[in-house]
C-alpha positions as CSV (number, residue, x, y, z in Angstrom):
1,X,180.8,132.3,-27.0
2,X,183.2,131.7,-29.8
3,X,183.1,127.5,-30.1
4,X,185.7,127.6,-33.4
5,X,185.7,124.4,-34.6
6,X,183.9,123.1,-31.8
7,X,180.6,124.7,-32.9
8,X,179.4,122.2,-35.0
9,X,179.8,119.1,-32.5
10,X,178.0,121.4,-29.7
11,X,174.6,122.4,-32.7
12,X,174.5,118.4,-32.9
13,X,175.2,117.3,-29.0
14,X,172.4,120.0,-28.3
15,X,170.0,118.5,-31.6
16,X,170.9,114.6,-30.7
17,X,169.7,115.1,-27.5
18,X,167.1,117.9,-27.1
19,X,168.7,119.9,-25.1
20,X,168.7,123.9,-24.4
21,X,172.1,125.5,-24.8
22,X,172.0,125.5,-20.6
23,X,171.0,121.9,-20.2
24,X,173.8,120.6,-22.5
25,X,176.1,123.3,-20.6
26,X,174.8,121.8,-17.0
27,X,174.9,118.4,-18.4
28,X,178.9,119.0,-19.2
29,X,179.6,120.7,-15.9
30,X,177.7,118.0,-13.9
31,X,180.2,115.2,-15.7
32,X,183.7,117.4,-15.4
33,X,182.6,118.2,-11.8
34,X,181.5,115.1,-10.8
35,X,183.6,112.6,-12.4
36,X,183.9,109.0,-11.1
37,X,180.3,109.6,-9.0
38,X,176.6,108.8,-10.1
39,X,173.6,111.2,-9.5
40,X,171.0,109.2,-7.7
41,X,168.1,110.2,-6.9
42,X,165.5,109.3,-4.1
43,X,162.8,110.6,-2.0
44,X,160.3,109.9,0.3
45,X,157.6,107.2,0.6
46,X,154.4,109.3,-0.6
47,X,156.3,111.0,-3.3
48,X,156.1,114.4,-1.8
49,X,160.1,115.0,-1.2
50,X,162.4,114.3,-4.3
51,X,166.0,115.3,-4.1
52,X,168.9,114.5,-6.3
53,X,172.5,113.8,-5.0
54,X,175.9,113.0,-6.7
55,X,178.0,110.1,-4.8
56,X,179.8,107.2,-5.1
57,X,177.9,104.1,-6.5
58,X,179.6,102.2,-3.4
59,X,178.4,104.0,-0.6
60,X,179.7,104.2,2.7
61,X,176.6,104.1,5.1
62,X,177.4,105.1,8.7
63,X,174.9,102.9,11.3
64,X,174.9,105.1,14.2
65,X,173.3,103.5,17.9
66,X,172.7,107.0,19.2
67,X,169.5,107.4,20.8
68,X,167.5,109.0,17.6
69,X,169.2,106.7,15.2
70,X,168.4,103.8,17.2
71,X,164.7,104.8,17.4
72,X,164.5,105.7,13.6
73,X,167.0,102.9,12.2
74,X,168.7,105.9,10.5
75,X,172.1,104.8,8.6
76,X,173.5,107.3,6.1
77,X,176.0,108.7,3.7
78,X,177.3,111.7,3.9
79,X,177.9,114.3,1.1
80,X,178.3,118.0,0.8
81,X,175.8,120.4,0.7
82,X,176.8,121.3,-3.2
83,X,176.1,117.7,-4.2
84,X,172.5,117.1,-3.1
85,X,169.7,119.2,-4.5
86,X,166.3,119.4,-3.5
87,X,163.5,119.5,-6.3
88,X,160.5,118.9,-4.6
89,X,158.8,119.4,-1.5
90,X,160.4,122.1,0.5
91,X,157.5,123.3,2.1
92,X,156.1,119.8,2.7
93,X,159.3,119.1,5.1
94,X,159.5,119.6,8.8
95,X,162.4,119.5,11.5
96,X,162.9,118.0,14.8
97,X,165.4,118.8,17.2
98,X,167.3,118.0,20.3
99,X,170.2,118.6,22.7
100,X,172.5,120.4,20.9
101,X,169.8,121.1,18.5
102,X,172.9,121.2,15.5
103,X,171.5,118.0,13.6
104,X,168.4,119.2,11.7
105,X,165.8,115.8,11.5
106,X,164.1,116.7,8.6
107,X,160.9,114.4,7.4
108,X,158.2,114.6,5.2
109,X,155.1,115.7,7.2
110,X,152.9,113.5,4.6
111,X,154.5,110.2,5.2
112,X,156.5,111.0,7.9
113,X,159.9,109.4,6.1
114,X,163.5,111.0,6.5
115,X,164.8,110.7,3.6
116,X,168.1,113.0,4.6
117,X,168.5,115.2,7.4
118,X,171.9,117.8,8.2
119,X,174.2,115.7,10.7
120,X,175.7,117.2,14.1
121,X,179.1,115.3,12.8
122,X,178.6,117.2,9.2
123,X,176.6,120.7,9.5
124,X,177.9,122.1,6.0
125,X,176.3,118.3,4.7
126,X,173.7,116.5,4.2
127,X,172.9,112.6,5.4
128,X,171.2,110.5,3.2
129,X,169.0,107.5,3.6
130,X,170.6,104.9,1.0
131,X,167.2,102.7,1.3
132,X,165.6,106.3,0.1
133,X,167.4,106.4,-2.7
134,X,166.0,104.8,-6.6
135,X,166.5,101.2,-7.8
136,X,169.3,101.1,-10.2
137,X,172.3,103.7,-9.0
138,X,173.9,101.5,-6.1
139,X,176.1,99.5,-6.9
140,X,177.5,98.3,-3.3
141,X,176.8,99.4,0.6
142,X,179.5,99.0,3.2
143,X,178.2,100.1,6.7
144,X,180.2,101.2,9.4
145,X,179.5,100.9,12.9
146,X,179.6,104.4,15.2
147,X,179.1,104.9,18.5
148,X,176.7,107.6,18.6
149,X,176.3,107.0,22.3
150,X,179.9,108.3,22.7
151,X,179.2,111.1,20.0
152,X,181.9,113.5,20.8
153,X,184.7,110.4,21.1
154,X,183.8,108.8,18.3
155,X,183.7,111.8,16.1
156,X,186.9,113.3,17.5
157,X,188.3,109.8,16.9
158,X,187.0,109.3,13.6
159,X,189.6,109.5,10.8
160,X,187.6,110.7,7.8
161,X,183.7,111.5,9.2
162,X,184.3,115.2,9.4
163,X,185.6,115.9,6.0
164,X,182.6,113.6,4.1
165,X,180.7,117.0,3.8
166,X,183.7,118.7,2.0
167,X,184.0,118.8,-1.8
């Protein structure tokens, strides 16, 4: 690719900070894609399960009473599927499911931590554990209240919960 009179400044962004032509061209991307959120990153007690996600540093954590995230004290973000990577630890995950079996409860079968799972409200998403996530990234949490005991109501009467998982 022709730079022009761009070239130079790209040789000494790539130089200045050690990067591979692809890790300054990913590094760009991630910054024009995901302008005005943070990539945090987070994982799972033991270490085994590390994922990265791009969000909001004020998070909006949804504190569901349902009957697994009752048990589990599970409240969560939500973001799409094309802001949360996985870099370590696929194989040491496992899934439970139930009823509707559409929410995927995944958990490190080391530690036994969830550090996200795939909501029933947000199949094409991911839910993330904010107290999963690394010191330094999160800047406020508001928590929301839903009545996961009335899960179809209080999704269909939800204003904004289904389109979290959208970019």
């Amino acid at each position: 690719i022709d730079l022009g009179a761009q070239s130079g400044r790209w040789a000494a962004f790539q130089e200045r900070h050690r990067l591979s032509c692809e890790e300054a061209a990913r590094l760009l991307l991630d910054a024009y894609e995901y302008r005005g959120l943070v990539k945090h990153t987070g994982g799972c007690h033991c270490g085994a399960v590390r994922f990265e996600v791009w969000a909001s540093a004020d998070l909006h954590v949804f504190n569901c009473n349902c009957s697994i995230c009752t048990k589990k004290q599970n409240r969560h973000f939500i973001v799409p599927a094309s802001r949360f990577k996985l870099l370590k630890g696929a194989d040491n995950l496992t899934t439970y499911t139930f009823n509707t079996h559409l929410a995927q409860h995944t958990f490190c079968k080391t530690c036994g931590v969830q550090s996200f799972y795939t909501p029933r409200s947000n199949p094409d998403g991911y839910g993330i554990a904010p107290h999963c996530l690394d010191d330094g990234t999160v800047q406020t949490i508001i928590t929301e209240d839903i009545n996961g005991k009335e899960w179809e109501k209080a999704v269909r009467e939800h204003k904004t919960i289904r389109d979290m998982s959208k970019p």
